[in-house]
DSSP file (Angstrom, degrees, kcal/mol; ACC not computed):
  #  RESIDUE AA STRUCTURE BP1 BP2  ACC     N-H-->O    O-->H-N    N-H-->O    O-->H-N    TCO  KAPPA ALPHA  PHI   PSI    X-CA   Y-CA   Z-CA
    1    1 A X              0   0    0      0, 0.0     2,-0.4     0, 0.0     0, 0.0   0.000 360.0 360.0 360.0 130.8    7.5  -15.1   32.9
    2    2 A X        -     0   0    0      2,-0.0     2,-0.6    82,-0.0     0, 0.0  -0.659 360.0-160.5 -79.8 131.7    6.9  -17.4   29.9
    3    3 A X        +     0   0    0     -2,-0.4     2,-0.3     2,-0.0     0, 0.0  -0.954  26.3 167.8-118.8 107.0   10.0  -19.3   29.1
    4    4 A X        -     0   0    0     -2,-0.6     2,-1.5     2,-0.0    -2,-0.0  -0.891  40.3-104.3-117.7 166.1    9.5  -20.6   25.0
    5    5 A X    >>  -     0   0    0     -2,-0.3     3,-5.1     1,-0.2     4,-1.1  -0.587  25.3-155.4 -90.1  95.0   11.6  -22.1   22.3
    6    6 A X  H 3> S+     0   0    0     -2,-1.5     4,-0.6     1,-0.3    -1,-0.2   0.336  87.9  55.3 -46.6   6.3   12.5  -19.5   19.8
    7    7 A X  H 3> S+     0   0    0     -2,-0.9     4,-1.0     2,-0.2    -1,-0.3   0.509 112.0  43.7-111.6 -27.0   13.1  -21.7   16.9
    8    8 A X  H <> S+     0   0    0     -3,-5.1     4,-1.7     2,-0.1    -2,-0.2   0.751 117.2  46.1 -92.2  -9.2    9.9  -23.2   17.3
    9    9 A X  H  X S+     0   0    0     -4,-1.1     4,-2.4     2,-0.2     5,-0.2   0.863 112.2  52.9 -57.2 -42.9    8.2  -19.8   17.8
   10   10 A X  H  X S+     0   0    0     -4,-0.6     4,-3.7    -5,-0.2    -2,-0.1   0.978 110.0  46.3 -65.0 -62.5   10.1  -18.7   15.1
   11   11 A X  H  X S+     0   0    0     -4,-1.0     4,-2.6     1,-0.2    -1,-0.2   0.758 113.4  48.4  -2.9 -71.1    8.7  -21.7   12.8
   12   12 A X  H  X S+     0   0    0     -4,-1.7     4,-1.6     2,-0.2     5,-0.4   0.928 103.1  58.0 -60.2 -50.8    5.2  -21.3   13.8
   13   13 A X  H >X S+     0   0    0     -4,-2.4     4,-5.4     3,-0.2     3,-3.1   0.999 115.8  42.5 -41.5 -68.5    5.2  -17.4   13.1
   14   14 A X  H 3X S+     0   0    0     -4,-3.7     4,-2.3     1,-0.3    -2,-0.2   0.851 110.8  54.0 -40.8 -56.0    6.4  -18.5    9.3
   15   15 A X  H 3X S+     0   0    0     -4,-2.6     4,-1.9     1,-0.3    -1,-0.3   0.521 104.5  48.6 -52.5 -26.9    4.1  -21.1    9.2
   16   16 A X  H <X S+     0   0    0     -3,-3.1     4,-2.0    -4,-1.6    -1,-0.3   0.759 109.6  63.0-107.4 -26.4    1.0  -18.9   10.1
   17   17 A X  H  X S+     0   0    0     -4,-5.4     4,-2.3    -5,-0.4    -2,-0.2   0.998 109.2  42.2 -12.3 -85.2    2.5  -16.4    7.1
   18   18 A X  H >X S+     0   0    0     -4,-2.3     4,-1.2     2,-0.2     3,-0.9   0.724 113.9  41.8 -10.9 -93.8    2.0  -18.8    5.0
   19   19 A X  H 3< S+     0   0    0     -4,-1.9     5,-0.3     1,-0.2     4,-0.3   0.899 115.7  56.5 -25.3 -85.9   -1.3  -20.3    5.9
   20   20 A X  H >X S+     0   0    0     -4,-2.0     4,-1.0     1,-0.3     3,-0.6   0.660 107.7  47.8 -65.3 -31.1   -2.4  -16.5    6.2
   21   21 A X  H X< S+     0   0    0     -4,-2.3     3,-4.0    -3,-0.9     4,-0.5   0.993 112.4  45.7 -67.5 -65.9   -1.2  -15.6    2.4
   22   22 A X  T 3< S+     0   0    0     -4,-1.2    -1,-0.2     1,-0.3    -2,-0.2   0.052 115.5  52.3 -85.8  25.3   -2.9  -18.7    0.5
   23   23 A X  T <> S+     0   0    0     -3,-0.6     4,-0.6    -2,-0.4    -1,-0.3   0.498 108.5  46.2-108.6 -19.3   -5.9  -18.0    2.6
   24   24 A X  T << S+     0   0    0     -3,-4.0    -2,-0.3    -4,-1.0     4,-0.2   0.563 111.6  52.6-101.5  -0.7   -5.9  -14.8    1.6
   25   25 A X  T  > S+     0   0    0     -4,-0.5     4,-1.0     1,-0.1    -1,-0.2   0.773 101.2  57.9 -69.3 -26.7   -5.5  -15.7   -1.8
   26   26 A X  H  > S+     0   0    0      2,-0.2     4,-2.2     1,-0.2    -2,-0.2   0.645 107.7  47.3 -84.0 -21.2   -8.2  -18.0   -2.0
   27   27 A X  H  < S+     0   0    0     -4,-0.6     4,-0.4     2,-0.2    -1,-0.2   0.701 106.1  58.9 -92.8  -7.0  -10.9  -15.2   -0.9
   28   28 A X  H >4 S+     0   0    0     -4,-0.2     3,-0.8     2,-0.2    -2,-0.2   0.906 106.7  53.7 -58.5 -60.8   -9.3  -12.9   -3.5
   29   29 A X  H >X S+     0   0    0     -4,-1.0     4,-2.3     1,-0.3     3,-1.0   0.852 111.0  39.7 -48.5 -66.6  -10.4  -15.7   -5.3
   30   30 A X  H 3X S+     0   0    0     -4,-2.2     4,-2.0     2,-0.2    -1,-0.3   0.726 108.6  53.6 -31.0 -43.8  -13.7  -15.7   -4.2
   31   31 A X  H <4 S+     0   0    0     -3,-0.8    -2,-0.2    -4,-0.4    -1,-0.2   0.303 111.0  51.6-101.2  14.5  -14.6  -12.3   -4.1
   32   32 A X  H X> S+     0   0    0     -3,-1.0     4,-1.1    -4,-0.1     3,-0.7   0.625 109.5  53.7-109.5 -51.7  -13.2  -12.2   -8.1
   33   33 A X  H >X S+     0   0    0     -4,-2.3     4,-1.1     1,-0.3     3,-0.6   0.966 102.4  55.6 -65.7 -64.9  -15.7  -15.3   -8.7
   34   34 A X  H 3X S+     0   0    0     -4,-2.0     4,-0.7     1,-0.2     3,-0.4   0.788 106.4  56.2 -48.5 -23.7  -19.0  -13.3   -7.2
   35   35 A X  H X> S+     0   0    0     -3,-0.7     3,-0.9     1,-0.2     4,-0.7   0.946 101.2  53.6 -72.6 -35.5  -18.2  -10.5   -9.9
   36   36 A X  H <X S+     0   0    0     -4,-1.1     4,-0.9    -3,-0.6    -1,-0.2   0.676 100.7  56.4 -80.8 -13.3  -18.5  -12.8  -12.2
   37   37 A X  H 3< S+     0   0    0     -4,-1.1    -1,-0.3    -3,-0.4    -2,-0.2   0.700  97.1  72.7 -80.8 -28.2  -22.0  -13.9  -11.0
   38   38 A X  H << S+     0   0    0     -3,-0.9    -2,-0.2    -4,-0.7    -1,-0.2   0.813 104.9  29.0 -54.7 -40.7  -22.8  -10.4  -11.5
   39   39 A X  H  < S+     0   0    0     -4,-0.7    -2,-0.2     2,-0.0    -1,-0.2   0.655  75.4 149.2-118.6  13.5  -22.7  -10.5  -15.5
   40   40 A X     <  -     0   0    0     -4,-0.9     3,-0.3     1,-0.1    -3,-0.1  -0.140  48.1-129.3  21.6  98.7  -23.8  -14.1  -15.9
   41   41 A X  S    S+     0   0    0      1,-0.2    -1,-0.1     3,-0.0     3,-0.1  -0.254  84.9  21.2 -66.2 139.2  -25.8  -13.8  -19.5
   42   42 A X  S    S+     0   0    0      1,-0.2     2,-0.3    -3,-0.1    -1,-0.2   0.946  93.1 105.9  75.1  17.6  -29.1  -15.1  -19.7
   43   43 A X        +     0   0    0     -3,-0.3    -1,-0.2    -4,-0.1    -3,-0.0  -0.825  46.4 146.2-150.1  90.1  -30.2  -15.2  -15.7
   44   44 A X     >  +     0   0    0     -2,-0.3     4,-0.7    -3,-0.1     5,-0.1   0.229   6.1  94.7-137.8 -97.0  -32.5  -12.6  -15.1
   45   45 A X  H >> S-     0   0    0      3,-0.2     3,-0.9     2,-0.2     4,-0.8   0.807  83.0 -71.9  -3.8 173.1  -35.4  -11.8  -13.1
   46   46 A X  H >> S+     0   0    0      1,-0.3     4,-1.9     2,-0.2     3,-1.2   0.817 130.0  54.0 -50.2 -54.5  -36.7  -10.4  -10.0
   47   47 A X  H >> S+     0   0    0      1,-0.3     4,-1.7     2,-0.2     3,-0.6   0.932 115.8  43.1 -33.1 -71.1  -35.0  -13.7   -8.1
   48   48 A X  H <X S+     0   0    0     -3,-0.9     4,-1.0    -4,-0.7    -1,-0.3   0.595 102.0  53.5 -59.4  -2.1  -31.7  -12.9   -9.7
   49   49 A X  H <X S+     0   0    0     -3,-1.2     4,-1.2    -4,-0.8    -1,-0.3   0.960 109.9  59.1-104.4 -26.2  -31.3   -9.9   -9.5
   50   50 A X  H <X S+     0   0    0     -4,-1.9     4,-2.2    -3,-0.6     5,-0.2   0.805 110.8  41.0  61.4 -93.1  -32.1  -10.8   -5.5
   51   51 A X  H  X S+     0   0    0     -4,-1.7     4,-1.5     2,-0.2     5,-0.2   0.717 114.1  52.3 -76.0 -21.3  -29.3  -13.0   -5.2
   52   52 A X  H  X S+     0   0    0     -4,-1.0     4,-2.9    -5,-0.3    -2,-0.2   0.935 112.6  46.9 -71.1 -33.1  -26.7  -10.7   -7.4
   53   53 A X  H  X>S+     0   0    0     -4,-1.2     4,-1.9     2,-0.2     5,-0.7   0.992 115.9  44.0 -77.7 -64.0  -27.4   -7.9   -5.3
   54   54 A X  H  X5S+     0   0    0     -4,-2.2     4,-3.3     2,-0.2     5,-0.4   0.958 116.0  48.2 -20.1 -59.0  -27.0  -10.3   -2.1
   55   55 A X  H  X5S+     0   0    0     -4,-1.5     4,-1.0     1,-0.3     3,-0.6   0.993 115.9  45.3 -57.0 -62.0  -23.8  -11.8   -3.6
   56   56 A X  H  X5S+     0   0    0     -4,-2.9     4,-0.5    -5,-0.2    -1,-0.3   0.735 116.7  42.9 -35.4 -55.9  -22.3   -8.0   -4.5
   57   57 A X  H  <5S+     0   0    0     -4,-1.9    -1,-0.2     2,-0.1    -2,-0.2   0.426 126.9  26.3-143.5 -35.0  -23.2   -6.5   -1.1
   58   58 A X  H  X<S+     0   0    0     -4,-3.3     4,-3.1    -5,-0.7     5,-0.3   0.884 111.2  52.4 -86.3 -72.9  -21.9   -9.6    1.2
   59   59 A X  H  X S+     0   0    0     -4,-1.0     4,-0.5    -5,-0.4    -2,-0.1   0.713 111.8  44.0 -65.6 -44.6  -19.2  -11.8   -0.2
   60   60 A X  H >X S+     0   0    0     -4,-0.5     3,-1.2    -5,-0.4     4,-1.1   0.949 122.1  48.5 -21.7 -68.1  -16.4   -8.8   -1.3
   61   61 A X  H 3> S+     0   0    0      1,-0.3     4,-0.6    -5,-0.2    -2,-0.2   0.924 111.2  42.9 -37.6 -72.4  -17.3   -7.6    2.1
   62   62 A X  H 3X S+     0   0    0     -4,-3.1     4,-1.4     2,-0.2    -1,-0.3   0.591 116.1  50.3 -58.0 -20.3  -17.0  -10.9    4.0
   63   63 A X  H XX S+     0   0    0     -3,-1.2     3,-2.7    -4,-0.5     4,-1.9   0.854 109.3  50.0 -83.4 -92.4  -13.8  -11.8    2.3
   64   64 A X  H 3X S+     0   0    0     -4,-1.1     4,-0.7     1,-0.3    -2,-0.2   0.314 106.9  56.1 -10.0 -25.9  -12.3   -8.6    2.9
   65   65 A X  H 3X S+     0   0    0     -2,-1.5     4,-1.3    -4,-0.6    -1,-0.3   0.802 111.9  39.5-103.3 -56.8  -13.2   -8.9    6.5
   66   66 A X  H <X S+     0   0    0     -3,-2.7     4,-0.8    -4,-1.4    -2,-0.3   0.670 113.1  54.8 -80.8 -13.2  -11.5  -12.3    7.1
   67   67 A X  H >X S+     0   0    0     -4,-1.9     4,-1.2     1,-0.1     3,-0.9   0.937 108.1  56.2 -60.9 -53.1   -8.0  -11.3    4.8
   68   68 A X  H 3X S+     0   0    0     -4,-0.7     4,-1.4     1,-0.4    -2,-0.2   0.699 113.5  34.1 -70.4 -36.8   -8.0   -8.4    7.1
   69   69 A X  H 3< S+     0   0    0     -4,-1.3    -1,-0.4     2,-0.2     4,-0.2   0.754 110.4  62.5 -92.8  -8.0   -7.9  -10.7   10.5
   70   70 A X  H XX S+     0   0    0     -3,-0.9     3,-1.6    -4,-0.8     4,-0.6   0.998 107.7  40.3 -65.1 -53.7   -5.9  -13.2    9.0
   71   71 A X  H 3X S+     0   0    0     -4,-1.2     4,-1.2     1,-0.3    -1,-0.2   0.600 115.9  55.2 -92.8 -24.2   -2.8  -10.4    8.4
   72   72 A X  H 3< S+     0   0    0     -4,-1.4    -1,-0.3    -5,-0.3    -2,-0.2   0.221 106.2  47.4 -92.6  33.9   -3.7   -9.1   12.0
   73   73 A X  H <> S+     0   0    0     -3,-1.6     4,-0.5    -4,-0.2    -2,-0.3   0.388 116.2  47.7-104.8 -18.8   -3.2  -12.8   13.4
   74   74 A X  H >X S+     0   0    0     -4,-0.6     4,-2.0     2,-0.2     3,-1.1   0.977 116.1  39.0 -94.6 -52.5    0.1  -12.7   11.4
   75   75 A X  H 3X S+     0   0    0     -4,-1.2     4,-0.6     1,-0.3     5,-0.3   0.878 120.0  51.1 -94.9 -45.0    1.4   -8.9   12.7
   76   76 A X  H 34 S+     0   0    0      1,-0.3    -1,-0.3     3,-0.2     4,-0.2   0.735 110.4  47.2 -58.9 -27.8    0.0   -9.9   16.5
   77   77 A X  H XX S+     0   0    0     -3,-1.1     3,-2.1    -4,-0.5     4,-0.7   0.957 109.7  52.4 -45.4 -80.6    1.8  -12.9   16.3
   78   78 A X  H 3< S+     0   0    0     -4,-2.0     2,-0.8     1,-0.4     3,-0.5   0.605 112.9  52.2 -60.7-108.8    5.5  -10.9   14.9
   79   79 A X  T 3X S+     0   0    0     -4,-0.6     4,-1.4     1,-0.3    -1,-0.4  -0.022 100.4  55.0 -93.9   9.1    5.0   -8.8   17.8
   80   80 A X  H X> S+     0   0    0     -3,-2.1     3,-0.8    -2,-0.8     4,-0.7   0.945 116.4  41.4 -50.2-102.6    4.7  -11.6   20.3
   81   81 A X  H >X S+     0   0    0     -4,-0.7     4,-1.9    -3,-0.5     3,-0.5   0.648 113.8  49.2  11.5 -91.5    7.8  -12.6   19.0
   82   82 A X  H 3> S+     0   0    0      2,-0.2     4,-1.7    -4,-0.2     3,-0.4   0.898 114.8  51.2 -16.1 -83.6    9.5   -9.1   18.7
   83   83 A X  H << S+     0   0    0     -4,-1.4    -2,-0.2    -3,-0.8    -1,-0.2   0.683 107.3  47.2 -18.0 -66.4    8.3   -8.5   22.2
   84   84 A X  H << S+     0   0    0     -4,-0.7    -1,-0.3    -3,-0.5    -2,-0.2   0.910 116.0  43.6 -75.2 -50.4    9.6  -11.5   23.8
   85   85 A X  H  <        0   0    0     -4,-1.9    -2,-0.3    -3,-0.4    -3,-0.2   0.909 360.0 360.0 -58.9 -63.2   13.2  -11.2   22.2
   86   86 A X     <        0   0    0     -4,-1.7    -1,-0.3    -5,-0.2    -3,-0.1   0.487 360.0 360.0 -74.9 360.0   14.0   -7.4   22.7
């Protein structure tokens, strides 16, 4: 049996909310920023078009990939929690 202190469980849970939103704002961020690398005037050959295709095809991806375990580290977490109380 695991014996914890809900008030710092509770705490922590919030805390990694938190943390888990403004991380998952900042790769929103990111993956808004690579678009913009997309229509970048005036940058063109075979090299660029290289690395836009790269940028398109990864970084959206790769963002997308870590919001998505960040919000199942927050809901595995709540049902730790959940779990242990019920």
């Amino acid at each position: 049996m695991v014996k914890m202190v809900i008030g710092e469980v509770q705490t922590q849970t919030e805390q990694i909310k938190a943390f888990g939103k403004t991380y998952s704002q900042a790769l929103e961020s990111v993956s808004s920023a690579t678009q913009g690398i997309l229509l970048v005037v005036g940058m063109s050959g075979q090299g660029m078009d290289s690395i836009k295709n790269y940028i398109s095809s990864t970084y959206p991806a790769l963002c997308k990939a870590v919001i998505l375990h960040s919000e199942a580290t927050v809901q595995a977490n709540e049902q730790y929690l959940e779990g242990y109380t019920s």
